[in-house]
C-alpha positions in Angstrom: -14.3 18.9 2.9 -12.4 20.1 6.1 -10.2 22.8 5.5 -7.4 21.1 7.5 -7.8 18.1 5.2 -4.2 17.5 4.0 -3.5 18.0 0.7 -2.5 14.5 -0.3 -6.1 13.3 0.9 -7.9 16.0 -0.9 -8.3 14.5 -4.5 -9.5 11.0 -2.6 -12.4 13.2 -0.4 -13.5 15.4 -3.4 -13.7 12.2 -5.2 -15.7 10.6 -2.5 -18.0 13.7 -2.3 -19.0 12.9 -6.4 -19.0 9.1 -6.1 -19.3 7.8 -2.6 -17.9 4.9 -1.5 -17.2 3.5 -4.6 -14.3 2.3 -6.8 -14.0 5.5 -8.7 -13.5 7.2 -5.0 -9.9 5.2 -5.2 -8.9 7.2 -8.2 -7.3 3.9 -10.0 -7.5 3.8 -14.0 -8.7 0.3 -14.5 -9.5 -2.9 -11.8 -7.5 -4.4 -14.3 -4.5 -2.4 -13.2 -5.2 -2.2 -9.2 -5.3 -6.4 -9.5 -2.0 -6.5 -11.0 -0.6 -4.3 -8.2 -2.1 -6.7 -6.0 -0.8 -9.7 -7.9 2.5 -8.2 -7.5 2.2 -7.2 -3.7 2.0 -11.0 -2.7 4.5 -12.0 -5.2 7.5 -9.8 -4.2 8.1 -11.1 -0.8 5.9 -14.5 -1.7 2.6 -16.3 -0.7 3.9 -17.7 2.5 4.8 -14.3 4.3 1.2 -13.8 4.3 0.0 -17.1 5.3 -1.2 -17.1 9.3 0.5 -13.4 9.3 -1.4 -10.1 11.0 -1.5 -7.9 7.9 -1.9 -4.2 8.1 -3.7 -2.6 4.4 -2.8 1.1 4.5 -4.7 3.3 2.5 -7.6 -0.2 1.7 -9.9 2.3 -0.2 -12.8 -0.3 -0.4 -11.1 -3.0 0.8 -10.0 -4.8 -2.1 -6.9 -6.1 -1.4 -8.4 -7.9 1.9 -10.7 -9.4 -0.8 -7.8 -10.1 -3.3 -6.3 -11.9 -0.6 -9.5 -14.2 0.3 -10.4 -15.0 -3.3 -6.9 -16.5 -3.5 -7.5 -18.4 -0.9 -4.1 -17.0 1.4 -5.2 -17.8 4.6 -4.1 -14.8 7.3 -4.4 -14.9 11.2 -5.7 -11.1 11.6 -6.1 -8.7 8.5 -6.6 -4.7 8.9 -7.4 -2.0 7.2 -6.7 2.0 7.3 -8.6 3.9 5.3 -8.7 7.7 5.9 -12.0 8.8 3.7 -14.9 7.9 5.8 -16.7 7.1 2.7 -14.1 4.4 1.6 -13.6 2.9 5.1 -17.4 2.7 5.2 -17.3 0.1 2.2 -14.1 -1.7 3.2 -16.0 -2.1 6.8 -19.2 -3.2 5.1 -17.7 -5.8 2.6 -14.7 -7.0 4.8 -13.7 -10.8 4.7 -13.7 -12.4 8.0 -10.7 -11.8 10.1 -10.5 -8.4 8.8 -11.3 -5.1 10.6 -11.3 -1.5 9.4 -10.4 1.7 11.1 -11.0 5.0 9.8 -7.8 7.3 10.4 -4.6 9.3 8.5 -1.9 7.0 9.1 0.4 9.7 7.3 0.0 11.2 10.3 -0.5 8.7 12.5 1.8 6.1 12.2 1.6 4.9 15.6 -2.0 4.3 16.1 -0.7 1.4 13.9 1.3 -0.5 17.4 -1.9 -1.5 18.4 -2.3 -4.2 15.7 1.3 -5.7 15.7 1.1 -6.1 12.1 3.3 -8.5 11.1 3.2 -7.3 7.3 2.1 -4.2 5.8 0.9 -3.1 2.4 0.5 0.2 1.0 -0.8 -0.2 -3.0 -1.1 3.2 -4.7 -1.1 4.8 -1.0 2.1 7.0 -1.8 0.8 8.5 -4.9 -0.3 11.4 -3.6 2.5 12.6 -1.4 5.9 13.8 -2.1 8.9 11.4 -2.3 10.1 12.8 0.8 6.9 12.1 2.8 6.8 8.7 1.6 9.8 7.7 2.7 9.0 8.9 6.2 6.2 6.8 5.9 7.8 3.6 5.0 10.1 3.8 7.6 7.8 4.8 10.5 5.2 1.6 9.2 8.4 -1.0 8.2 9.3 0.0 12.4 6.5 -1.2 13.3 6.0 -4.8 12.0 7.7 -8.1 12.8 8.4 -8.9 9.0 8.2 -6.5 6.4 6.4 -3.8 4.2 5.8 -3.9 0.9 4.9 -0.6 -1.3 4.4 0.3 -4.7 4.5 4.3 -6.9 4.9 5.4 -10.0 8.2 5.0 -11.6 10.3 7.5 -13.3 12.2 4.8 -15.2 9.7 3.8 -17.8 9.7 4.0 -21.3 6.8 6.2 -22.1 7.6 10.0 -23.8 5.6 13.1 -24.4 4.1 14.7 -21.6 1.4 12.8 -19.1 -0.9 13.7 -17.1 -0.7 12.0 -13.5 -2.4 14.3 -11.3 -2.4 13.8 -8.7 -0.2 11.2 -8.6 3.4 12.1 -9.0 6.8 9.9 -9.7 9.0 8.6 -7.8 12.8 8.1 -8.4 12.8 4.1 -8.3 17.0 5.0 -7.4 16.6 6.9 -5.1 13.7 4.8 -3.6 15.9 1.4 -4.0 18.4 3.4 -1.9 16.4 4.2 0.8 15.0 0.5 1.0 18.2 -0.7 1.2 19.4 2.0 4.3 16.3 0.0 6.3 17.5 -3.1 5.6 19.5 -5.6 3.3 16.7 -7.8 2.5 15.5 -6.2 -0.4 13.1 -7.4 -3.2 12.1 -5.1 -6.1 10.2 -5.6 -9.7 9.5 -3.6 -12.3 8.4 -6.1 -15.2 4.6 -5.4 -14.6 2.7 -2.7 -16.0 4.5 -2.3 -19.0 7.3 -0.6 -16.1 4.8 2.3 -15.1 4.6 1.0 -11.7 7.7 -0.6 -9.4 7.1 -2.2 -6.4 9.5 -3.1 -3.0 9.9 -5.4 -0.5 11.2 -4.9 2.9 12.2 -7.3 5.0 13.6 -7.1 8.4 16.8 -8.5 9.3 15.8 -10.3 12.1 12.8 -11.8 10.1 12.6 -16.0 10.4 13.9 -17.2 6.6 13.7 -20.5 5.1 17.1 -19.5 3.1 19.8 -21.8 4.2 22.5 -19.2 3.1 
């Protein structure tokens, strides 16, 4: 592993280096778990904002929300995904669904190598986990800048229900206030849930106000 590696990439490349390309590489508990996440990705903002929309995955891992999205049959113009372990990117590449294509680069860093793409949605699922609160919300906003519709994110909640100490490393929480707040300083089309996952994870929508909607009001 590079020594310049950043840090939040560093649990996903040592994890790579013991398992490959694999599922385990992603560092998610259960499928089970990273479906749901999915599940709730589409259903925040809704089926049809994906539907013949250029969709940017940041942070795909193995691709599996390019896969979630074939299997249920949501047709997209253009899918994409970022994944910055070259082991992971080498799956997603290998087992993309047509009209998906993979690149291999830190979009932490590198927000703008996203322009290229014009996504008109983005989705980052479990990509925050490992940075601080402060560094994902620069990331929101420099990704929801650069699409024509929205972004839609999920992290760890610190308004759950569980007590005793846990061990999250190396995820972290989030404030889900303090997150809502921010949301809402992007824009005032806001969608957020929290009923899944027994309230571990939350999840927001962005939407940009100048964003076509079928809402009369």
């Amino acid at each position: 592993m590079p020594r310049s590696s950043p840090s939040y990439l560093r649990p996903y490349l040592e994890a790579a280096a013991e398992h490959g390309g694999s599922f385990e590489a992603q560092l998610w508990r259960s499928r089970e778990a990273q479906r749901r996440r999915f599940e709730v990705l589409v259903e925040l903002p809704g089926r049809s904002r994906f539907v013949g929309a250029r969709v940017a995955d940041l942070g795909c891992g193995t691709g599996g929300f390019a896969a979630f999205l074939s299997e249920e049959g949501v047709a997209i113009a253009a899918g994409l995904g970022v994944e910055a372990v070259p082991e992971l990117a080498e799956t997603a590449r290998r087992e993309a669904p047509a009209a998906w294509t993979v690149e291999s680069y830190d979009f932490v860093r590198r927000p703008e190598d996203l322009d290229a793409f014009r996504a008109d949605v983005a989705v980052l699922s479990g990509s925050l986990n490992t940075l601080s609160e402060r560094q994902a919300r620069r990331v929101v906003a420099a990704v929801f800048e650069r699409v024509s519709i929205g972004v839609c994110f999920n992290f760890l909640s610190d308004r759950h229900h569980r007590t005793g100490p846990e061990d999250l490393t190396p995820a972290r929480r989030f404030s889900t206030v303090a997150m809502l707040r921010f949301a809402m300083g992007l824009s005032p089309r806001v969608a957020f849930r929290q009923d899944h996952l027994d309230g571990h994870d939350a999840a927001i929508w962005i939407e940009r106000a100048g964003a076509p909607t079928t809402d009369p009001t």
